[in-house]
N, C-alpha and C positions, 0 to 999 in steps of 0.2 A: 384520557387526553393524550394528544401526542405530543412530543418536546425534541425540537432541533437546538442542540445549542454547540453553536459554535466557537471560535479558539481564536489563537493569534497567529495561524497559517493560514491559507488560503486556503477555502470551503468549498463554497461553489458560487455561481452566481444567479443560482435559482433560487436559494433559501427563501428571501423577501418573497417572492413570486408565489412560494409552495405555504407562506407564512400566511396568505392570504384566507387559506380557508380557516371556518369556525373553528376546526378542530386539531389546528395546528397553533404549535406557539413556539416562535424562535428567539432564541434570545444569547448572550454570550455568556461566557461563563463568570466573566467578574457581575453581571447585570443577576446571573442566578445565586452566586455566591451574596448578592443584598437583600434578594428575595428571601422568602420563608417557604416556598416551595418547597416539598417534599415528594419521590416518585413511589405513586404506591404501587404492588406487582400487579395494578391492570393498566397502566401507563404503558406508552412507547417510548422510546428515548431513542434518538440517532445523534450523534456525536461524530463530525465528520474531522475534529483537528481532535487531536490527542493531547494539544494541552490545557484542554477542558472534561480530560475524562477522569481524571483523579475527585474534582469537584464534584463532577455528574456522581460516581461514587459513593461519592459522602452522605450523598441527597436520596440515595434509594434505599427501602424497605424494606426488601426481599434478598436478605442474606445471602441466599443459598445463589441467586442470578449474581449477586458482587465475586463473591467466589467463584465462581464461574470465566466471570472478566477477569479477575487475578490469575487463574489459570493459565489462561493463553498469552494474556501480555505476558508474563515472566516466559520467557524462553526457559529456562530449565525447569519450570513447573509446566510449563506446556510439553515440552517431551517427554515426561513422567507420566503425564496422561498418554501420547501417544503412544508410551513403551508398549501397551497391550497390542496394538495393530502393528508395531516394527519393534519385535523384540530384540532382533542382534543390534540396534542403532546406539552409537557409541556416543555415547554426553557425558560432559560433566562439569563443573564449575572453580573461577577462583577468580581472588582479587588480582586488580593490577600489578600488586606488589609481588605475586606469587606466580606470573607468567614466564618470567625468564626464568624460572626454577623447573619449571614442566618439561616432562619428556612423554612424546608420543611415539615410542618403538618405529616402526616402520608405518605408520597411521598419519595420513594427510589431513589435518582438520584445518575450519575454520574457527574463530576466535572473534567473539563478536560482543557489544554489551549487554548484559542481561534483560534492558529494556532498549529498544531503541526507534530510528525511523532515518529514513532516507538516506541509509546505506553507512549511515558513518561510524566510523572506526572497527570497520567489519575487516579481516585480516587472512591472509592463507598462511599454513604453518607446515612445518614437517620437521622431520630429525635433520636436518642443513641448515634450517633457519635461524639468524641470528635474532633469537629472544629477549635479546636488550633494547635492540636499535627499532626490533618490530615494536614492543610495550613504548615506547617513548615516541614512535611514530601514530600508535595508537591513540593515548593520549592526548598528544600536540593537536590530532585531528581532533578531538572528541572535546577538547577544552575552547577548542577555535567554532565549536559547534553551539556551545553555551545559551549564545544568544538569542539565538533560534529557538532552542528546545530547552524548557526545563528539566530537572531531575525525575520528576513523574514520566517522562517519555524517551527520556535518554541518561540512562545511568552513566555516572564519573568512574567510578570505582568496581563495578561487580560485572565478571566476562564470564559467558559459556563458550564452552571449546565441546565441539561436535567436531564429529566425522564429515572429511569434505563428501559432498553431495556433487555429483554432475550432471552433465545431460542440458537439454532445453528448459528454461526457465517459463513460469505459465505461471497466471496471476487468475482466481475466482474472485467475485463479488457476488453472495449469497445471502440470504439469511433464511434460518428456522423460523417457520410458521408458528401457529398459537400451539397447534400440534405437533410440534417439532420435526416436523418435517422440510429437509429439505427446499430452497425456493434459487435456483440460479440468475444471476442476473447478468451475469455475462463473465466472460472468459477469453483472456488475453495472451497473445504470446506477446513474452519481452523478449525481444533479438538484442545481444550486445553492440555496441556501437564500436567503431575502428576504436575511439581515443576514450579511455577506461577511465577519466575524470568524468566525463559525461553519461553515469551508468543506468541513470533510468531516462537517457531520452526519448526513448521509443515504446511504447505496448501499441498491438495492432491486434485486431480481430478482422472474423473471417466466417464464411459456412463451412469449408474445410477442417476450421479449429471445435467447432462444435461438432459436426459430424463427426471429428476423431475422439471428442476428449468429453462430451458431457453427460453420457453413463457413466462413465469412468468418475469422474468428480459427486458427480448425484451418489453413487458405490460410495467414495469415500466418507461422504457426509454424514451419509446416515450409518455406518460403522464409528465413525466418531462420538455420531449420537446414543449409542448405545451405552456411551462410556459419560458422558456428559448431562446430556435428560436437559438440553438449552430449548426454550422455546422464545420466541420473538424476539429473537437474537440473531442482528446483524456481526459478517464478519469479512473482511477482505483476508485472503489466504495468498501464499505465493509456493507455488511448486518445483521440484525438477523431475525431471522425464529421466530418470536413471535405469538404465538395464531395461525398458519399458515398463518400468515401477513409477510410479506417477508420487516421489515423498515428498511429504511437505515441508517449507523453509521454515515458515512461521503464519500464524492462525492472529490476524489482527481483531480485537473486537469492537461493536459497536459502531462500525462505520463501513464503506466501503474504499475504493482508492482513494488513495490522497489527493493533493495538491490536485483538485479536478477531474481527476483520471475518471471516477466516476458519469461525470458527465457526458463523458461519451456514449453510454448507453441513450441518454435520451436523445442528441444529436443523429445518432445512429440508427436508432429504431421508433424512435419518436412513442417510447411511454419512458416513464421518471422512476425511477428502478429506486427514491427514497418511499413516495407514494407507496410505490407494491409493498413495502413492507408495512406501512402503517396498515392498509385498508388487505393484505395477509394474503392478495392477489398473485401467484405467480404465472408468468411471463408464457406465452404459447409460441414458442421456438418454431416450428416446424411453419407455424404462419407467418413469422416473423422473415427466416429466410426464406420463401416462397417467391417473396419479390425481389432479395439481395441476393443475388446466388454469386453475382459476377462481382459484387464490393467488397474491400478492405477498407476498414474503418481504423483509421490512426490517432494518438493523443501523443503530442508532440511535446517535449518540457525542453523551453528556451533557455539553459542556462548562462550566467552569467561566464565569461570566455575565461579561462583558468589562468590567463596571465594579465588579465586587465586589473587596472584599480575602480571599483566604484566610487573613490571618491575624484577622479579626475577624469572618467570614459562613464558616456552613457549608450544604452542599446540604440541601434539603429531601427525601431521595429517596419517602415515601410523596405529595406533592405531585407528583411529576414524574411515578409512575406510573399516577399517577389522568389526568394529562395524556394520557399515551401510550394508555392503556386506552380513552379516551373513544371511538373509533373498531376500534382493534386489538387483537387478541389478545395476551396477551405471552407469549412463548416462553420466554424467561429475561432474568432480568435482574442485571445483575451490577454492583454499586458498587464504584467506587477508590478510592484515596488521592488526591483533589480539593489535596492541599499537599505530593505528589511527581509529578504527572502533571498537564498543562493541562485534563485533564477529570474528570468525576468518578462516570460509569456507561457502561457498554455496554448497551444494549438489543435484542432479538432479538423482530420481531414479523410476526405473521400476519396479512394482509389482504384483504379480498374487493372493495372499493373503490378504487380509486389514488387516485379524488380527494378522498378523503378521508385515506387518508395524507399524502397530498402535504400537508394542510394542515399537518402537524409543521413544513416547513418555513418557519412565519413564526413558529417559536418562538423567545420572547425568555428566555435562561438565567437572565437578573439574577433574573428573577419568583422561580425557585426557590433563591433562597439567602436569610439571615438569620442 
């Protein structure tokens, strides 16, 4: 059988849709936690919010696949497995209380939670930095984030501190087959935006970004799997293009992007990149962009404007999509709950210019609220 269960972020809006066939069953994670469902290792499981992947967890059979997902979620147990494929990569770990004590020589690192998601209380550090004011800024960010995310998906207290990573930032959604092979479902560049509150408003794909980068990723996959032995195993990964080393951020399991991001694969190419995993299909590229040779395919995240209050401004969503339309097409657009989630739309849009997409990125949120 195959099992979607979803969380208390935002999923997708295909789930019901995909829940439709026999041999699917979706359901959330308090509705699985009353169930007596067990997953035994010929089961699928896709888990698109992480804070139902602790439960999903609990629920499965096959040891060695749990251990697996412990791996890569814990950032410093996910680089210990990477150590084999990037042996000079410098990590290591320490509690909050222990970060303004740290000294990193002449070593720029970042300082991140041990478990985390949508970027919060991730830090840059070096020997100038003041280590107090950052661990307290770290923190304040990370305890204001509570709400959001539980402790299974956002640790309070436990940070790895790596080496900074540079370069272009580039997002896969994959998963290993029954045969652990490699299956690509697409691959994103994240461009930074002007105003550094709003840091994942942008991933955008391209035939250009495949053409350059997905032997390149396919290489890495299956080098990881050497080290791993994962089969039907979904994972969203995030990269940088450093020195033209293609390292990786962090190896998400069990799911593909978050907050929708995923779903721009089927807007885009019109198959459902959760299906290909169940039924162990992967994706025929070269026919895919055959016909897209001249689009850019964007997933937009509306956030909520970093100086507004939610409890006295609301989004203005026909303002924002007059914004987004002024150059792109829009694919779908889908409004949140802007006073349970830090954002408050997903956006899906088609474009024949970059540089004119590219301009979304000096958008200021504040403008659309009131």
């Amino acid at each position: 059988m195959n099992y979607i269960i979803t969380g208390n972020t935002y999923n997708s809006k295909f789930i019901n849709e995909l829940a439709q066939r026999s041999d699917i069953i979706a359901m959330n994670g308090e509705e699985l936690e009353q169930s007596d469902i067990v997953f035994s290792p010929a089961d699928k499981v896709y888990v698109p919010s992480e804070t139902s992947l602790s439960i999903v967890m609990d629920r499965m059979q096959d040891k060695n696949y749990v251990e697996g997902i412990n791996k890569l979620k814990n950032k410093y147990f996910c680089r210990e497995v990477l150590s084999s494929i990037y042996p000079d990569f410098y990590f290591a770990k320490a509690t909050l209380a222990e970060i303004p004590g740290l000294e990193f020589g002449d070593k720029k690192v970042v300082i991140k939670p041990l478990k985390g998601f949508f970027g919060t209380g991730v830090r840059i550090a070096d020997k100038d930095t003041d280590l107090h004011q950052l661990a307290y800024e770290m923190n304040k960010e990370v305890q204001a984030s509570v709400k959001f995310f539980p402790e299974s998906i956002l640790t309070r207290d436990e940070y790895i501190i790596e080496e900074y990573i540079t370069g272009n930032e580039y997002a896969v959604d994959m998963f290993f087959d029954e045969h652990g092979k490699p299956a690509i479902m697409n691959i994103y560049f994240h461009p930074e935006p002007e105003i550094a509150d709003y840091f994942h408003l942008m991933y955008y794909t391209n035939k250009g970004i495949f053409d350059s980068y997905l032997n390149t990723f396919l290489s890495f996959f299956i080098e990881l799997n050497l080290v791993m032995n994962l089969k039907s195993f979904p994972i969203h990964a995030e990269f940088k293009l450093q020195n033209g080393v293609m390292v990786p951020i962090e190896l998400n399991p069990m799911r593909y992007g978050g907050f929708g991001l995923a779903d721009i694969t089927y807007h885009s190419y019109n198959f459902q990149p959760i299906i290909a995993y169940f039924d162990d299909k992967p994706a025929d590229w070269s026919a895919i962009w055959e016909t897209r040779q001249k689009h850019n395919y964007a997933w937009i995240l509306g956030y909520n404007g970093k100086d507004i209050s939610i409890d006295a401004q609301s989004p203005n969503h026909e303002k924002f999509k007059k914004h987004l339309a002024e150059h792109n097409e829009i694919m779908d657009y889908v409004p949140l709950d802007y006073k349970t989630n830090p954002v408050f739309s997903l956006s899906y849009l088609k474009n024949h210019n970059l540089k004119l997409l590219l301009e979304l990125l000096k958008t200021e949120f504040n403008e659309f609220f009131a």
